[in-house]
C-alpha positions as a LaTeX table, in Angstrom:
\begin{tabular}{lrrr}
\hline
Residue & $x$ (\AA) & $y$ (\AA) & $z$ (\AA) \\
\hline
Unk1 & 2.43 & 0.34 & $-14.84$ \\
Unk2 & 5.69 & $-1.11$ & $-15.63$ \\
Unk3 & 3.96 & $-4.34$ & $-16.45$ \\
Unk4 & 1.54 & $-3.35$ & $-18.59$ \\
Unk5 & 4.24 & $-0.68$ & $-20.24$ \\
Unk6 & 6.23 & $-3.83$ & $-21.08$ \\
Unk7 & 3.35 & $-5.75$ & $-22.26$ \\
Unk8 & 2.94 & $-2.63$ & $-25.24$ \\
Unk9 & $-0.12$ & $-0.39$ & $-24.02$ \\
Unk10 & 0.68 & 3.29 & $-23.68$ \\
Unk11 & $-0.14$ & 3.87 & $-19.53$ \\
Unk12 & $-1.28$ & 7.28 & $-18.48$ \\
Unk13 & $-1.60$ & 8.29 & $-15.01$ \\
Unk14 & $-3.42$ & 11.05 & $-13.36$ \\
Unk15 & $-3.22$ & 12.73 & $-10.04$ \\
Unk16 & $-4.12$ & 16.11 & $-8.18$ \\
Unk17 & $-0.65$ & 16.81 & $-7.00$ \\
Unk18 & 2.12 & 19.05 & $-7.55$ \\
Unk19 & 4.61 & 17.83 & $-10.44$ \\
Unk20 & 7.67 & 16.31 & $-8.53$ \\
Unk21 & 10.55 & 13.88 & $-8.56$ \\
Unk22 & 8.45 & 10.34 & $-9.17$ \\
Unk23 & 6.68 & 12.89 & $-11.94$ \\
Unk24 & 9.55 & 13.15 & $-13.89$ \\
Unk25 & 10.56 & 9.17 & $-13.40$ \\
Unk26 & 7.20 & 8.22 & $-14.40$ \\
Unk27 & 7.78 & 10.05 & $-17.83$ \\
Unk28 & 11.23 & 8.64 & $-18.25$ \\
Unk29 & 9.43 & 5.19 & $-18.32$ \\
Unk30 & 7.18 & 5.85 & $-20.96$ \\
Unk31 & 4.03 & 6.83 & $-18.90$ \\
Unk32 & 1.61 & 9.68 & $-19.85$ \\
Unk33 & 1.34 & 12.15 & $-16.42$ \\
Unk34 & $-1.88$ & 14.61 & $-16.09$ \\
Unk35 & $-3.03$ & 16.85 & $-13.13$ \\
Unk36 & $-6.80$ & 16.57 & $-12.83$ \\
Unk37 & $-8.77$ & 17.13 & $-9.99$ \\
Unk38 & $-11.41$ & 15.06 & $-8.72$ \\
Unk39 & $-14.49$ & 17.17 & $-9.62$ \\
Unk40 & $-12.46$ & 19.19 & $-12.51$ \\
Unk41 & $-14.86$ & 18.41 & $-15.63$ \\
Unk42 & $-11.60$ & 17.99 & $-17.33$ \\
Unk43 & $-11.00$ & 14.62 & $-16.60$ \\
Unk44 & $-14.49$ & 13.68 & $-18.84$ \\
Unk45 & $-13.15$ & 15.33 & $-21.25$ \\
Unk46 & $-9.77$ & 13.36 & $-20.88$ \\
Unk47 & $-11.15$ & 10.31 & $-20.98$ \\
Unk48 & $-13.45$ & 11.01 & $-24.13$ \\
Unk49 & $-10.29$ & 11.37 & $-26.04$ \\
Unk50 & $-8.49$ & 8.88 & $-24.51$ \\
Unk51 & $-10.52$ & 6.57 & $-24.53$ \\
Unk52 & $-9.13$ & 3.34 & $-22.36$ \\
Unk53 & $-9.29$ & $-0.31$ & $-22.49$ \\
Unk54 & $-8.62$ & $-0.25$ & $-18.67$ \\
Unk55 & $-8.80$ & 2.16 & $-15.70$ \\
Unk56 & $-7.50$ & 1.50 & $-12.61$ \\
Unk57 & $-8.32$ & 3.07 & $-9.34$ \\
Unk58 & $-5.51$ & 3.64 & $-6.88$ \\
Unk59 & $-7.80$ & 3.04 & $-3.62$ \\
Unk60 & $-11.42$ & 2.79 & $-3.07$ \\
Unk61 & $-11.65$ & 6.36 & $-2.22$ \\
Unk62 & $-10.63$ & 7.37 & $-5.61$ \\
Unk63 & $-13.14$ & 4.81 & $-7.19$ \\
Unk64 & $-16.30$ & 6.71 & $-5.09$ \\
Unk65 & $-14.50$ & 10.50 & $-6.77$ \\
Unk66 & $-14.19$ & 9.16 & $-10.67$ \\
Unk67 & $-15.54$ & 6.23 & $-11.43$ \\
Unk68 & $-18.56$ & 7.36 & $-12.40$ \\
Unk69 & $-17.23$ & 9.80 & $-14.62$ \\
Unk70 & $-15.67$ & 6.72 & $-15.90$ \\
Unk71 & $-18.50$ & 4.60 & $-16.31$ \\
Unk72 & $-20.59$ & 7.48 & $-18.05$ \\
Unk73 & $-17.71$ & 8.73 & $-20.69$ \\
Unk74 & $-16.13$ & 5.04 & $-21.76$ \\
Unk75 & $-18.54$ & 2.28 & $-20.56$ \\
Unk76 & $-16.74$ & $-0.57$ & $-21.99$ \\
Unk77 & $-13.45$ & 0.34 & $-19.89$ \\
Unk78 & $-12.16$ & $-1.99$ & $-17.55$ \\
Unk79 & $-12.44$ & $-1.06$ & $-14.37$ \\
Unk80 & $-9.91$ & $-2.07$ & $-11.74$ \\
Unk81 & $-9.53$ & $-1.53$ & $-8.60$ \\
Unk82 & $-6.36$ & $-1.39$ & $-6.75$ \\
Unk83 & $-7.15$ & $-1.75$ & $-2.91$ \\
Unk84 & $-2.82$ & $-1.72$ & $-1.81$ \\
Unk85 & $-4.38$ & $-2.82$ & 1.33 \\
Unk86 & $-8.10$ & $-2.95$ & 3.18 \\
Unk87 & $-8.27$ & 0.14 & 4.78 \\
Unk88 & $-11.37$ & $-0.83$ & 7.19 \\
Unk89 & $-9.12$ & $-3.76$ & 8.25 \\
Unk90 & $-6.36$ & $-1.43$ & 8.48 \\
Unk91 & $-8.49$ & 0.91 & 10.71 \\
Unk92 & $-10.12$ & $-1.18$ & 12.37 \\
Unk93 & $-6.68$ & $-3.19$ & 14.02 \\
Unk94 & $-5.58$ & 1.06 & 14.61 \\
Unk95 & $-8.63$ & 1.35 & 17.15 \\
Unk96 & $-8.05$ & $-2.10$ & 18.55 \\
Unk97 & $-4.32$ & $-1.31$ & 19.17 \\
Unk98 & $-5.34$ & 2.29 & 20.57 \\
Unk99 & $-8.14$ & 0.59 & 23.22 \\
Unk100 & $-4.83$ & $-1.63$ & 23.91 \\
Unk101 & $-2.40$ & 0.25 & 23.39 \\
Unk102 & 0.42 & $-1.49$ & 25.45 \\
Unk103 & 0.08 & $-5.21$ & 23.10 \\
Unk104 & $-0.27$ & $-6.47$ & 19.38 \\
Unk105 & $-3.91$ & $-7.26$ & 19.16 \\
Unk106 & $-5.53$ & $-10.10$ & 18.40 \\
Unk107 & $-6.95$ & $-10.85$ & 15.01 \\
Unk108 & $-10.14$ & $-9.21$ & 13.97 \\
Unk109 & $-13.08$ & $-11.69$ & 12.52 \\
Unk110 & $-15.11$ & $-9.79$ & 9.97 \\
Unk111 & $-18.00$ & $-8.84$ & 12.43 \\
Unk112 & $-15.45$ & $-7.36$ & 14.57 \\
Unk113 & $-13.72$ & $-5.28$ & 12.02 \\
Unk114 & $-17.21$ & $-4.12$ & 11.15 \\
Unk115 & $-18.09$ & $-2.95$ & 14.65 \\
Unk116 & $-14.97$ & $-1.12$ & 14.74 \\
Unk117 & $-14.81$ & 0.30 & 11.31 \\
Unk118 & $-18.47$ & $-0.46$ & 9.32 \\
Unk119 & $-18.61$ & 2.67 & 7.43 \\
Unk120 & $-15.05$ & 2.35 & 5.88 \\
Unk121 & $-15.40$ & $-1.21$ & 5.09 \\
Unk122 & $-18.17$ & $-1.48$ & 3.59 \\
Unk123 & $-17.47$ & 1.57 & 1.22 \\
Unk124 & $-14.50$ & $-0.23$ & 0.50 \\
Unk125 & $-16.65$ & $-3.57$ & $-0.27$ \\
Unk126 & $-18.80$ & $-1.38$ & $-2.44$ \\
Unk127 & $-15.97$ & 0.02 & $-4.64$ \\
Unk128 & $-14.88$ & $-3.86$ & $-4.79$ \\
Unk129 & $-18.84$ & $-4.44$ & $-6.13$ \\
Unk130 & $-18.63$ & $-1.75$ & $-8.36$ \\
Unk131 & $-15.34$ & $-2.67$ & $-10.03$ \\
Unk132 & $-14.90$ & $-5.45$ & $-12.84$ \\
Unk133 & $-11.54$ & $-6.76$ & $-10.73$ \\
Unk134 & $-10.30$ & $-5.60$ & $-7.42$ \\
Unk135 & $-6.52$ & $-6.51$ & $-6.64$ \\
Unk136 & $-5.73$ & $-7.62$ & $-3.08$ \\
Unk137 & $-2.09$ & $-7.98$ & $-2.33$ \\
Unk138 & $-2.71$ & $-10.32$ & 0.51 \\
Unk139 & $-3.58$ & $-13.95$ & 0.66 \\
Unk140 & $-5.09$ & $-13.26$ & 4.30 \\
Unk141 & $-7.08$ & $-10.41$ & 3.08 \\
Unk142 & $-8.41$ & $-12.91$ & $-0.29$ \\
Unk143 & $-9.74$ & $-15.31$ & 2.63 \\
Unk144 & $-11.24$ & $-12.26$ & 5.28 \\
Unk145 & $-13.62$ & $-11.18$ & 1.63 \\
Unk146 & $-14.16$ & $-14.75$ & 0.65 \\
Unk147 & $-14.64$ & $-16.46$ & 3.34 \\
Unk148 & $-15.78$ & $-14.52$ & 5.73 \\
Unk149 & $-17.39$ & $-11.12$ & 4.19 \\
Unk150 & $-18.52$ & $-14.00$ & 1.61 \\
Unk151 & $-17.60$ & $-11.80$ & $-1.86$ \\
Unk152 & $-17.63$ & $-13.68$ & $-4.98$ \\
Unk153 & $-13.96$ & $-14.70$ & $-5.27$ \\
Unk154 & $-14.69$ & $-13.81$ & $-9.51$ \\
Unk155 & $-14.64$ & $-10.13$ & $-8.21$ \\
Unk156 & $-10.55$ & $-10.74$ & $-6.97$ \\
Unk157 & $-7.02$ & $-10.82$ & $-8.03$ \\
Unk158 & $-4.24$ & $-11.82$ & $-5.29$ \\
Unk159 & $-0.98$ & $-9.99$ & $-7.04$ \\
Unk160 & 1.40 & $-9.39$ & $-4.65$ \\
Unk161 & 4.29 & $-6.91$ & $-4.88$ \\
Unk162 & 6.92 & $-8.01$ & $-7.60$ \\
Unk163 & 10.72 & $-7.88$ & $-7.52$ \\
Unk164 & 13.22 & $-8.84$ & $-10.05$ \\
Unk165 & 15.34 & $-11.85$ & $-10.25$ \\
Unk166 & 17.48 & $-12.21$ & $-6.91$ \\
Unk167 & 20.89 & $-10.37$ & $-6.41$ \\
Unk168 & 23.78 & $-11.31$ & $-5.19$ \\
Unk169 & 23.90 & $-11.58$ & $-1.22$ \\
Unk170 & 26.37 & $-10.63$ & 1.64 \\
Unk171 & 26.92 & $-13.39$ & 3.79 \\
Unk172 & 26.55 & $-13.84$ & 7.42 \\
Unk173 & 29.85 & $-12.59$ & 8.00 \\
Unk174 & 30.07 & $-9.82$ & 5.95 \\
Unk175 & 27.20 & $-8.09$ & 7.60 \\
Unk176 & 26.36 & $-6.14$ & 10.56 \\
Unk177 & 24.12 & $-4.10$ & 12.33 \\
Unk178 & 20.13 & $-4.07$ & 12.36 \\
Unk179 & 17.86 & $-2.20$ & 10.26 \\
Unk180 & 14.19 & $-0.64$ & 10.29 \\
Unk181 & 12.69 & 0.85 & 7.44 \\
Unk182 & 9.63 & 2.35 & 6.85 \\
Unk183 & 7.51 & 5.44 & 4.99 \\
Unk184 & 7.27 & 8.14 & 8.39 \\
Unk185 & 3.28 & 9.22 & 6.60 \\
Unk186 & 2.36 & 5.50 & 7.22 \\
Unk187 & 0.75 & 4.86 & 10.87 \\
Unk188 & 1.66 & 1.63 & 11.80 \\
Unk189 & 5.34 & 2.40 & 10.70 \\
Unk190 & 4.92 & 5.35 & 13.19 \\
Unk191 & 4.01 & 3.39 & 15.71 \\
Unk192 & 6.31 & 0.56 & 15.17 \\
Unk193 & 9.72 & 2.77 & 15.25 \\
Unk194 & 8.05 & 4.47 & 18.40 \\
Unk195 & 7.72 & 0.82 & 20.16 \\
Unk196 & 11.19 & $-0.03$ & 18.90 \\
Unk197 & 12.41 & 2.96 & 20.62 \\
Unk198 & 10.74 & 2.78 & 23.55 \\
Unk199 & 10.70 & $-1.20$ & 24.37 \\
Unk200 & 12.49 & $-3.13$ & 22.09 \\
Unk201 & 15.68 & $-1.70$ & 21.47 \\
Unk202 & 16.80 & $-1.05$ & 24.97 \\
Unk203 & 16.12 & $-4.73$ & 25.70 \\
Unk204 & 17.92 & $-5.84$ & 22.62 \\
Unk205 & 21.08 & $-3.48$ & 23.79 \\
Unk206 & 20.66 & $-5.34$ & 27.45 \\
Unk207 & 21.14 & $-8.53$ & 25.39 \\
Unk208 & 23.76 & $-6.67$ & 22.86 \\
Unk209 & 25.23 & $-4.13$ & 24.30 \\
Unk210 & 27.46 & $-3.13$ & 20.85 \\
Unk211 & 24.24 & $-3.39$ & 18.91 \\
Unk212 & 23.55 & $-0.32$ & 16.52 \\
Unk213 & 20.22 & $-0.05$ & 14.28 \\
Unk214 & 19.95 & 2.03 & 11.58 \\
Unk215 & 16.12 & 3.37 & 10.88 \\
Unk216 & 15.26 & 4.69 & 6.99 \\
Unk217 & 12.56 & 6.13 & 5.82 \\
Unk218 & 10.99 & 8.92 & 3.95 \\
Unk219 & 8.59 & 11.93 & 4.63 \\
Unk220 & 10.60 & 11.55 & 7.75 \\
Unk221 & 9.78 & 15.07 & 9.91 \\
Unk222 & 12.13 & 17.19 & 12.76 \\
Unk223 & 10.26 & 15.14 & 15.52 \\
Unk224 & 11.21 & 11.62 & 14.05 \\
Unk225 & 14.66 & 12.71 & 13.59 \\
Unk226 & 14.95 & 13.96 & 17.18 \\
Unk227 & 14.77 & 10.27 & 17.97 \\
Unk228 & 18.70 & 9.91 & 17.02 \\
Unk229 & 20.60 & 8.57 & 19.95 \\
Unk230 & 23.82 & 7.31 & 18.30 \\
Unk231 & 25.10 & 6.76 & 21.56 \\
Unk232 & 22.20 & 4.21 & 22.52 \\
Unk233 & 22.65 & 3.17 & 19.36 \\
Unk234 & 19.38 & 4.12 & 17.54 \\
Unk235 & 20.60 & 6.00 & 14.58 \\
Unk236 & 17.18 & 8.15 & 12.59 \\
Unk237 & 18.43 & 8.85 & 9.09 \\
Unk238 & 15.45 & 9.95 & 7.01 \\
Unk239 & 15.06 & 9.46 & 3.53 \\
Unk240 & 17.39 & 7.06 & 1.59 \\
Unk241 & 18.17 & 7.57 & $-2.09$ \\
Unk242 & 18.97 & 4.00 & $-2.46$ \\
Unk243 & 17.70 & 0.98 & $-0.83$ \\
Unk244 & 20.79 & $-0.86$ & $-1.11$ \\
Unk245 & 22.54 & 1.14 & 1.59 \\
Unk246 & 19.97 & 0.69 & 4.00 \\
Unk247 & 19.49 & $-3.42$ & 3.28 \\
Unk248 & 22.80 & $-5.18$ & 1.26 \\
Unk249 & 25.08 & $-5.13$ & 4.33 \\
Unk250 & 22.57 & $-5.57$ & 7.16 \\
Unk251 & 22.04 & $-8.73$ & 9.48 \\
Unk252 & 18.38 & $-8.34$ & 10.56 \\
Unk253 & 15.49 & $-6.37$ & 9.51 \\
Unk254 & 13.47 & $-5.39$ & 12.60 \\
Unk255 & 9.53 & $-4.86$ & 11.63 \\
Unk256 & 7.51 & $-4.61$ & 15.23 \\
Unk257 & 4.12 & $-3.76$ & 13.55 \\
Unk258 & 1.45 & $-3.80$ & 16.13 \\
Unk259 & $-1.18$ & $-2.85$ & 13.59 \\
Unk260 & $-1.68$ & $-2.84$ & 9.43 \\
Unk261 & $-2.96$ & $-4.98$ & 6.63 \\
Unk262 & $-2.01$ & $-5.85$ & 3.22 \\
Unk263 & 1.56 & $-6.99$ & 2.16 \\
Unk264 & 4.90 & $-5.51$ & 4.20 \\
Unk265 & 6.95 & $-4.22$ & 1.47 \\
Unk266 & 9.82 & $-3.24$ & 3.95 \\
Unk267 & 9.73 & $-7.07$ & 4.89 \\
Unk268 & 10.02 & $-8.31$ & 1.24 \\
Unk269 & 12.81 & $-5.81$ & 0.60 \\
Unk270 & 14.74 & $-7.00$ & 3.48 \\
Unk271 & 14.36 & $-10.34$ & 1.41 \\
Unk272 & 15.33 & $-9.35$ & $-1.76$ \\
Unk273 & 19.11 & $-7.85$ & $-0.17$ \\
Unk274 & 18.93 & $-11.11$ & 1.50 \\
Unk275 & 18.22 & $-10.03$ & 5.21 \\
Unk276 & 16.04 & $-11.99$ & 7.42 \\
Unk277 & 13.21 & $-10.25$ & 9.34 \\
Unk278 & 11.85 & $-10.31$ & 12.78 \\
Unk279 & 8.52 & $-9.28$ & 13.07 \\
Unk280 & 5.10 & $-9.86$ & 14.35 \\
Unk281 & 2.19 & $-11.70$ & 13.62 \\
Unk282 & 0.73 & $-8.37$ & 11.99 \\
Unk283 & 4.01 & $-8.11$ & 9.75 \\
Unk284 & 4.28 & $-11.81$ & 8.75 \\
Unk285 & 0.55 & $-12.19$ & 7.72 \\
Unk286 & $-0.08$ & $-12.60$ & 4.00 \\
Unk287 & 3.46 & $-12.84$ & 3.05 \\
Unk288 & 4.39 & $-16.24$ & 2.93 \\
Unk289 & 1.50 & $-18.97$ & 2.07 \\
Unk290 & 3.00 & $-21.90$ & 3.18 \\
Unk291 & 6.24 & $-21.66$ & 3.16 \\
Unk292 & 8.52 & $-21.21$ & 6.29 \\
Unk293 & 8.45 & $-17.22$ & 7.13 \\
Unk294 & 11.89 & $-15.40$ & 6.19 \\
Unk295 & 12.71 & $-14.98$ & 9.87 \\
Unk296 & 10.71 & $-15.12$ & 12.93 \\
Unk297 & 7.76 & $-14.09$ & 14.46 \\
Unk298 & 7.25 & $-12.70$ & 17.78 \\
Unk299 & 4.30 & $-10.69$ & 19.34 \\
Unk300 & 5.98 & $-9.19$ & 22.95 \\
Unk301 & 8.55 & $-6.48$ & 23.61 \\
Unk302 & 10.66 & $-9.45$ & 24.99 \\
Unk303 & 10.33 & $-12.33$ & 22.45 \\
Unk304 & 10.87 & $-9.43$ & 19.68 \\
Unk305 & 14.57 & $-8.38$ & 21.49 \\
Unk306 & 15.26 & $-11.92$ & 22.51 \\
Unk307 & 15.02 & $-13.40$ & 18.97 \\
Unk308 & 16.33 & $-10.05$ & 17.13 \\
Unk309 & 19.60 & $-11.20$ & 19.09 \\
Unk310 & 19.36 & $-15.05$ & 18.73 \\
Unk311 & 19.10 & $-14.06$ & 15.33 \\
Unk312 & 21.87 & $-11.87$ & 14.83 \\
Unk313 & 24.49 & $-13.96$ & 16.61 \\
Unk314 & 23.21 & $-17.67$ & 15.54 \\
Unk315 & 24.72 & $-18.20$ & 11.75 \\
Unk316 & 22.92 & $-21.33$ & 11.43 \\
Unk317 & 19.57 & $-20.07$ & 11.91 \\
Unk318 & 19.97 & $-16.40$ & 10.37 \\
Unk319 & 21.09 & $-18.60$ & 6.86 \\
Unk320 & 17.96 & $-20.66$ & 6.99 \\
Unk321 & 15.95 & $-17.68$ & 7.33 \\
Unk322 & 17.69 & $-15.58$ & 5.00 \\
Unk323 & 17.10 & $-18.70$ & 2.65 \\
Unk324 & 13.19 & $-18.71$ & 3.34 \\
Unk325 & 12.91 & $-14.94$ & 2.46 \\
Unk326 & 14.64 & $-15.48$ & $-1.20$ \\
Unk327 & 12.68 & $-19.11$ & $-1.85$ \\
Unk328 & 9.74 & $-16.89$ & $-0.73$ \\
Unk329 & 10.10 & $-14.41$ & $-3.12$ \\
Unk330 & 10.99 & $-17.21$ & $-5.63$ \\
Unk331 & 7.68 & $-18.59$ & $-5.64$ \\
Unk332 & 5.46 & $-15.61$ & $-4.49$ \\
Unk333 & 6.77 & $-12.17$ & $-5.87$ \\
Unk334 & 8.41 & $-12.41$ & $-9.45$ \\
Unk335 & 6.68 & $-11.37$ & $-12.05$ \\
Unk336 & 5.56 & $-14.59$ & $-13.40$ \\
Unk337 & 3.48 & $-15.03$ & $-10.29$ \\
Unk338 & 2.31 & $-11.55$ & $-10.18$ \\
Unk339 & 2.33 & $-8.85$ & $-12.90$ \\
Unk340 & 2.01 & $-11.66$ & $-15.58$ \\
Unk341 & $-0.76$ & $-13.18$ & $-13.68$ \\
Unk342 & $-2.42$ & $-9.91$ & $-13.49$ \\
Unk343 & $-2.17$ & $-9.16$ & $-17.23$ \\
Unk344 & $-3.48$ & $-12.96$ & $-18.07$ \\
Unk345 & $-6.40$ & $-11.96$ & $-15.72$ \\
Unk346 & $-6.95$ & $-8.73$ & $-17.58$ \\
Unk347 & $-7.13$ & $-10.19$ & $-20.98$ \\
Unk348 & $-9.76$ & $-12.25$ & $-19.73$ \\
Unk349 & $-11.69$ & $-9.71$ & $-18.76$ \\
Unk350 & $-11.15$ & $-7.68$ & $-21.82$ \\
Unk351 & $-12.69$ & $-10.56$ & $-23.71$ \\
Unk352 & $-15.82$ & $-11.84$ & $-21.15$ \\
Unk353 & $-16.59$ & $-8.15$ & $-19.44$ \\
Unk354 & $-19.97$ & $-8.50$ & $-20.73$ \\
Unk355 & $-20.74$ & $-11.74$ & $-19.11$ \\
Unk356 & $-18.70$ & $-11.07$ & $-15.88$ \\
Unk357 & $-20.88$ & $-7.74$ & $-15.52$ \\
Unk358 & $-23.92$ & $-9.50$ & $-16.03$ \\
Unk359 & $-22.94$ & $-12.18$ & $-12.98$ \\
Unk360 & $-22.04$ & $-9.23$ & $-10.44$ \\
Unk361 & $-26.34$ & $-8.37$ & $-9.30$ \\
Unk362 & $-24.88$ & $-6.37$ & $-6.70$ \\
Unk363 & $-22.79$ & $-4.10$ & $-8.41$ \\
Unk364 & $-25.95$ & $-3.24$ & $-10.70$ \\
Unk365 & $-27.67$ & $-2.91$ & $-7.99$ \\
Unk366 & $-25.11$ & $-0.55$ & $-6.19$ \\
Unk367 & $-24.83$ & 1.87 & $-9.43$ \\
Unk368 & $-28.29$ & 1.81 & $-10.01$ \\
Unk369 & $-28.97$ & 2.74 & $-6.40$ \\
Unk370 & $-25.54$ & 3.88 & $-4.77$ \\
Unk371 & $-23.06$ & 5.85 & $-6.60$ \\
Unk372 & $-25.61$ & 8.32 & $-7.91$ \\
Unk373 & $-25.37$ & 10.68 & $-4.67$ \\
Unk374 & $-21.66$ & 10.19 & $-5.01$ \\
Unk375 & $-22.03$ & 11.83 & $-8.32$ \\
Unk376 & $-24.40$ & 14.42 & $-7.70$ \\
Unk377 & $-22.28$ & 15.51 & $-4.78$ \\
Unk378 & $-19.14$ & 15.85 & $-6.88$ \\
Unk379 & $-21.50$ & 17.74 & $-9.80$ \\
Unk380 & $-22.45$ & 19.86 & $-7.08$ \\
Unk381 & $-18.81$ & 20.83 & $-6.18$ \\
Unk382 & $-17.94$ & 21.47 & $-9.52$ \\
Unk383 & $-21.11$ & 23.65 & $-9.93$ \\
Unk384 & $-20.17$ & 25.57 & $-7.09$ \\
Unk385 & $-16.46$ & 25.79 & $-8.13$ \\
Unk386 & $-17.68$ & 26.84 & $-11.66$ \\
Unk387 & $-20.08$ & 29.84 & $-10.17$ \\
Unk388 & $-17.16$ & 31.20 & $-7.92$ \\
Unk389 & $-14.62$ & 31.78 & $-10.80$ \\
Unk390 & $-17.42$ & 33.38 & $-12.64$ \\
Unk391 & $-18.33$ & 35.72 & $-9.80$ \\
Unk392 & $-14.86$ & 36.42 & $-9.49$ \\
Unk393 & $-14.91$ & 38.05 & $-12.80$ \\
Unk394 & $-18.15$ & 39.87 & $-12.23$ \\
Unk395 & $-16.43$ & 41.29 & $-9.15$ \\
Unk396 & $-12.72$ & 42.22 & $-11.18$ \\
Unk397 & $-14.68$ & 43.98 & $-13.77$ \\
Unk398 & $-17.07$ & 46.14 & $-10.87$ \\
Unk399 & $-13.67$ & 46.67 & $-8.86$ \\
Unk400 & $-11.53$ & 47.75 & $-11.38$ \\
Unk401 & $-13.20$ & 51.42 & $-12.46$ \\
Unk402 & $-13.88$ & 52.07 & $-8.95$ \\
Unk403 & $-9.76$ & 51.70 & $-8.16$ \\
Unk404 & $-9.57$ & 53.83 & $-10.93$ \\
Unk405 & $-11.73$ & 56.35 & $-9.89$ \\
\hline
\end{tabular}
């Protein structure tokens, strides 16, 4: 949004929430903010006055509830959909890790992820069909679609999460402590702090017995903070206003994801404050191409405390990897890789949609066959809605003389 805010279009965003704090932000910036609910006729009617040169669906699920309404009130919108991450991969690594719950599991192939999680993936592929551009924020993911689910790479965008130029860094010496960050509604980041708690962390205070990590995050509920044990250590803060508090003066960034997809943002952040991380295979995938990974990358309750420590106490090492994380983000997550990309990509679009839409068989073929019960469904909702407020009425206007009487 910020992006394409810069770039000069006017952005307006819609959701079927409660006005709150990132409400008010969002306006500050510049950008539009509208409560519509999925099946709420209203949001045809918003769109016929708006009329957009580009919509963009936060998740596939949102696609299925209003792109149609979309397609049917501006056909010559854009239509882009942002995946964040691919939920059936997502999923499907969640019910791998639960049949094993004790280890990080093994990668998934795309047959795999499809025995464990068909019907979400391939509504998510659909959505991808259906859209004009689909934005993956994974490298890994671009190659599981391409290469293996065999989509037609014309249908993607790899844009990554962007950060500004770097800041200024603590060094080595003027740090201390580790750190864990994540959003408490997320899974994996559920089940990661659990793990740390459990496993890691009283290995890594066998190994460092003055050790203290500090774990941030928001939505964070009485349960999660019950897991404060300042004298073990493990310190459960909750929500944190600012991100520098959490990152500038720590020495390592512990991220023991067992399962998850798309890009780590609490990995990259670590990066941008200049802290190395120590993850897993799950947390390092699709963040770093070829380049050496900003840290290092265990998979084992053991290698994850034993390098967590090697890392904290070895100066040499934690400056190299501090120094992959920013050349990382160098080459991978400012804007001229990402959001600039994204809007290059766009224009093209804007100027070939006809063409591109005429190449994508499938997606024709999934409108003209697919989406239609979607639609129906959500007509029938709002129907259904429509005929309740009206018998309401009928039934305030019988009640009220007999009250009376």
């Amino acid at each position: 949004m910020q992006a394409c805010l810069e770039a000069g279009h006017q952005v307006f965003c819609s959701a079927d929430e409660r006005e709150h704090e990132a409400t008010a932000q969002l306006r500050k910036r510049g950008v539009g903010c509208v409560r519509l609910a999925p099946n709420d006729p209203g949001f045809s009617e918003f769109l016929q006055g708006l009329q957009p040169r580009v919509v963009v669906f936060d998740r596939f699920t949102t696609e299925e509830k209003f792109s149609w309404r979309v397609r049917e009130t501006c056909p010559d919108s854009v239509r882009v959909l942002d995946t964040i991450d691919l939920h059936g991969l997502r999923l499907a690594r969640a019910m791998a890790h639960q049949a094993h719950p004790g280890a990080v599991p093994a990668p998934l192939g795309w047959l795999e992820l499809l025995d464990l999680a068909g019907d979400t993936a391939r509504r998510e592929i659909a959505a991808i069909y259906r859209s004009d551009l689909s934005l993956l924020t994974s490298d890994a993911e671009m190659r599981l679609l391409t290469q293996e689910a065999e989509v037609p790479e014309r249908l993607l965008h790899l844009c990554r999460l962007t950060y500004p130029e770097l800041n200024s860094q603590l060094p080595f010496a003027a740090r201390q402590g580790y750190s864990c960050i994540g959003n408490f509604r997320h899974p994996p980041n559920v089940d990661a702090m659990q793990w740390l708690k459990a496993e890691v962390w009283p290995l890594i205070r066998r190994l460092h017995p003055e050790g203290q990590v500090h774990i941030w995050g928001a939505h964070a509920k009485p349960h999660h903070l019950a897991w404060n044990e300042p004298k073990l250590g493990f310190h459960v803060h909750g929500y944190a206003e600012d991100p520098g508090v959490v990152l500038a003066g720590s020495r390592v960034n512990l991220a023991p994801l067992r399962f998850g997809a798309g890009i780590k943002g609490k990995i990259a952040d670590g990066w941008w404050w200049g802290v190395p991380a120590v993850t897993t295979w799950v947390g390092a995938e699709g963040m770093h191409e070829q380049w050496p990974f900003g840290g290092i990358i265990a998979d084992t309750a053991a290698d994850l405390a034993q390098e967590a420590v090697r890392l904290y106490h070895d100066e040499s090492l934690w400056e190299a990897a501090a120094a992959s994380g920013s050349r990382i983000l160098r080459h991978l997550y400012l804007p001229e890789a990402t959001t600039q990309a994204f809007l290059g990509r766009l224009e093209q679009l804007l100027h070939g949609q006809t063409e591109a839409r005429a190449r994508n068989l499938t997606g024709q073929m999934l409108w003209q066959q697919g989406l239609r019960s979607t639609e129906y469904f959500s007509r029938w909702i709002e129907a259904k809605r429509l005929h309740g407020q009206q018998g309401e009425k009928r039934d305030t206007r019988l009640d009220g003389p007999s009250r009376a009487g």
